[in-house]
Backbone as CSV, one residue per row, in Angstrom:
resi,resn,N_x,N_y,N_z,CA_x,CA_y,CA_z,C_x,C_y,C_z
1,UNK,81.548,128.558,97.527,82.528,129.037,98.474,83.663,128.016,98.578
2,UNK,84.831,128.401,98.536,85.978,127.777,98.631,87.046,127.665,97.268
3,UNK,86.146,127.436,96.258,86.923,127.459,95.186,87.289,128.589,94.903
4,UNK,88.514,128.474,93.921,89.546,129.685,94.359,89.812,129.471,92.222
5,UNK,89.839,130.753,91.796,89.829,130.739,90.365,91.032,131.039,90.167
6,UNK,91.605,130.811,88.660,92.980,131.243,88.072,93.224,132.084,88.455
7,UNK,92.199,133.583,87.475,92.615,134.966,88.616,92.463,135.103,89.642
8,UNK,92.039,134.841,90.535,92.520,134.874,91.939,94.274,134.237,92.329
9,UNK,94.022,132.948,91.973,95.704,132.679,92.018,96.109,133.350,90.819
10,UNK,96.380,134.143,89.920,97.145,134.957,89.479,97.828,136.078,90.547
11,UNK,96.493,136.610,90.638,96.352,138.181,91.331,97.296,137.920,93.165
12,UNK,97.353,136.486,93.463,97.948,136.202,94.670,99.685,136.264,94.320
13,UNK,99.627,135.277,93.034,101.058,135.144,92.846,101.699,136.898,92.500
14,UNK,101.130,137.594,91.457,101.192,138.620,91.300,102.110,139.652,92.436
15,UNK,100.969,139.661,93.414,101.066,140.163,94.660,102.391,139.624,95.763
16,UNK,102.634,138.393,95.639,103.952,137.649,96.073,105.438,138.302,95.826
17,UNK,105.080,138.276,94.017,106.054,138.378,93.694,106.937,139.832,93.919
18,UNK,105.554,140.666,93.980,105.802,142.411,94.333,106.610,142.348,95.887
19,UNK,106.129,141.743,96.885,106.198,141.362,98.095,108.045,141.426,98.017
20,UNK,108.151,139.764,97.572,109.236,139.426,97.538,110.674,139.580,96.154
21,UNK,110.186,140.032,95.767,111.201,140.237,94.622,111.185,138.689,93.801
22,UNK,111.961,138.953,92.343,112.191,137.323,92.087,112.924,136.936,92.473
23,UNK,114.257,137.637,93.052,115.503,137.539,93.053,115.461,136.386,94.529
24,UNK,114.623,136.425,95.713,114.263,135.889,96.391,113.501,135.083,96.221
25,UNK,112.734,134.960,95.175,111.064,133.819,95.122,112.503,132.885,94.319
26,UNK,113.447,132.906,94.074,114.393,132.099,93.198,114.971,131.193,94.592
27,UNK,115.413,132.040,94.986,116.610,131.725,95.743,116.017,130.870,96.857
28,UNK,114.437,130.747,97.161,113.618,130.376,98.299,112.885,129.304,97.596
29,UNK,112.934,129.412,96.537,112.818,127.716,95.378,114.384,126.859,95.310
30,UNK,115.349,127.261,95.203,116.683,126.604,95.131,116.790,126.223,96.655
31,UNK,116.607,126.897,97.234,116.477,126.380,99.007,115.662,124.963,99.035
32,UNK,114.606,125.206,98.649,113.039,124.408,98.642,113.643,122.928,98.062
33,UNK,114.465,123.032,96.528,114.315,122.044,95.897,115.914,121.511,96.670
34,UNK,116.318,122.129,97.110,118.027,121.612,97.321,117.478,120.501,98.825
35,UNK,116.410,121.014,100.024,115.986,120.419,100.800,115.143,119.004,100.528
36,UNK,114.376,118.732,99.527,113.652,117.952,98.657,114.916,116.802,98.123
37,UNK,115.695,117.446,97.761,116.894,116.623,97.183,118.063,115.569,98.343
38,UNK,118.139,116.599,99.461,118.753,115.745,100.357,117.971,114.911,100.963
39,UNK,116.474,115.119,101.168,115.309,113.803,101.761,115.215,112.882,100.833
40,UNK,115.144,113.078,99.891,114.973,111.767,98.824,116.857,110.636,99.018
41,UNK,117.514,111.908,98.951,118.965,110.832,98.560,119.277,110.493,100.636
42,UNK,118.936,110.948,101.306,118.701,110.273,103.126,117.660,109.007,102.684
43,UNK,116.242,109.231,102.335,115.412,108.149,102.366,116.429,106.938,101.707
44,UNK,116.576,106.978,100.535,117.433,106.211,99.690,118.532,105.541,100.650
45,UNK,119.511,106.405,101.025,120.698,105.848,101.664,120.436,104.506,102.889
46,UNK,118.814,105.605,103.529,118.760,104.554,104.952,118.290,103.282,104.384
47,UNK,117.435,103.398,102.915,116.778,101.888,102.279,117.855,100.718,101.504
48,UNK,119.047,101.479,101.272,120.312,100.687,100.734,121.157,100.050,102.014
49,UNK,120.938,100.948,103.159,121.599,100.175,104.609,120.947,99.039,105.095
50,UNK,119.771,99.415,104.718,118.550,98.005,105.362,118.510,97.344,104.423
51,UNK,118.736,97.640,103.414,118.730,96.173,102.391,120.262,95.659,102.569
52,UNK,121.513,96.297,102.594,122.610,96.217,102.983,122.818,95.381,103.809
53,UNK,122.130,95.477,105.342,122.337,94.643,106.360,121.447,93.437,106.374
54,UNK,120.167,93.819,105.546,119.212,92.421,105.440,120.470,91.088,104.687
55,UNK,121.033,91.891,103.774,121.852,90.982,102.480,123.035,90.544,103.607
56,UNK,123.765,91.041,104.658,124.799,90.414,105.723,124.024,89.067,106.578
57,UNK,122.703,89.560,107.064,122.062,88.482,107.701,122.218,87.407,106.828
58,UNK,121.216,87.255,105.940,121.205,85.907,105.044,122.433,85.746,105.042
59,UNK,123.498,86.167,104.609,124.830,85.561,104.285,125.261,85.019,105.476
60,UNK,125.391,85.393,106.641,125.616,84.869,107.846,124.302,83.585,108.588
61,UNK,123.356,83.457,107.925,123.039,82.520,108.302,123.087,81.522,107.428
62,UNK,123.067,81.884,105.911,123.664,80.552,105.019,124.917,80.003,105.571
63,UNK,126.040,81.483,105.666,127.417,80.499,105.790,127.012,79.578,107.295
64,UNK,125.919,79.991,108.448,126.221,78.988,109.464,125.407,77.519,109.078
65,UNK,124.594,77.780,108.159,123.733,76.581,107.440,125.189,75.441,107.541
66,UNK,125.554,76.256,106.046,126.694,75.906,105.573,127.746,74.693,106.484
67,UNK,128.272,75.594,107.803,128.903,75.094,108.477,128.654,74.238,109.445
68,UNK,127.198,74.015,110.032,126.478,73.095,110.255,126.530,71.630,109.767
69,UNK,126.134,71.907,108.676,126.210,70.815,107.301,127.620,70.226,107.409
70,UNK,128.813,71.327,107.141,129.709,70.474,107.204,129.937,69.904,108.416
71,UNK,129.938,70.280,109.193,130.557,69.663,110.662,129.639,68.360,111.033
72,UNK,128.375,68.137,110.374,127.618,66.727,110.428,127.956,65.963,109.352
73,UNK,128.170,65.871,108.794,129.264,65.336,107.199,130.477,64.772,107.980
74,UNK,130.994,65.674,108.700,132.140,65.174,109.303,131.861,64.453,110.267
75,UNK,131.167,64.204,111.630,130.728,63.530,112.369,130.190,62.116,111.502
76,UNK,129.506,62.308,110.910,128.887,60.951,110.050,130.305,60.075,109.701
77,UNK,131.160,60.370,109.327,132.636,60.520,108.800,133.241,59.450,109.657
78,UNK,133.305,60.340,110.669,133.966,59.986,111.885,133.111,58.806,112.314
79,UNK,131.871,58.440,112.678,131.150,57.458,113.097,131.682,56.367,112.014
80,UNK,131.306,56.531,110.955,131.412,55.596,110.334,132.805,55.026,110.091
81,UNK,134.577,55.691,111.139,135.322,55.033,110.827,135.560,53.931,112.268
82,UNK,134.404,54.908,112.932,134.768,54.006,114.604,134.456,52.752,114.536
């Protein structure tokens, strides 16, 4: 019980297709795959923003590394002309 044979899914699809025409089992697959297509390229977009903004962080905390560094470079600078 439960398993379900070829002909049986034949005789279902069969029956579908009488149901619905192809002209619709088409047009309700182009729906299907066009919806499939905008979740994948959304997932994508939101994973290029978060890597996007991960890649602004680091840069904003190197350049304050950065500017850190210099501004004690310069103090050292300065001490050492007092």
């Amino acid at each position: 019980m439960g398993n379900i044979s070829i002909w049986q899914l034949l005789i279902v699809a069969l029956i579908v297709v009488l149901l619905f025409g192809t002209k619709k089992l088409r047009g309700i697959g182009s729906d299907l795959g066009g919806a499939v297509k905008g979740f994948k390229k959304a997932m994508s977009d939101e994973e290029q923003a978060a890597a996007d903004k991960k890649a602004l962080e680091d840069n904003a905390k190197e350049t304050a590394a950065q500017n850190t560094a210099a501004q004690n470079t310069t103090e050292q600078k300065n001490k050492e002309q007092a």
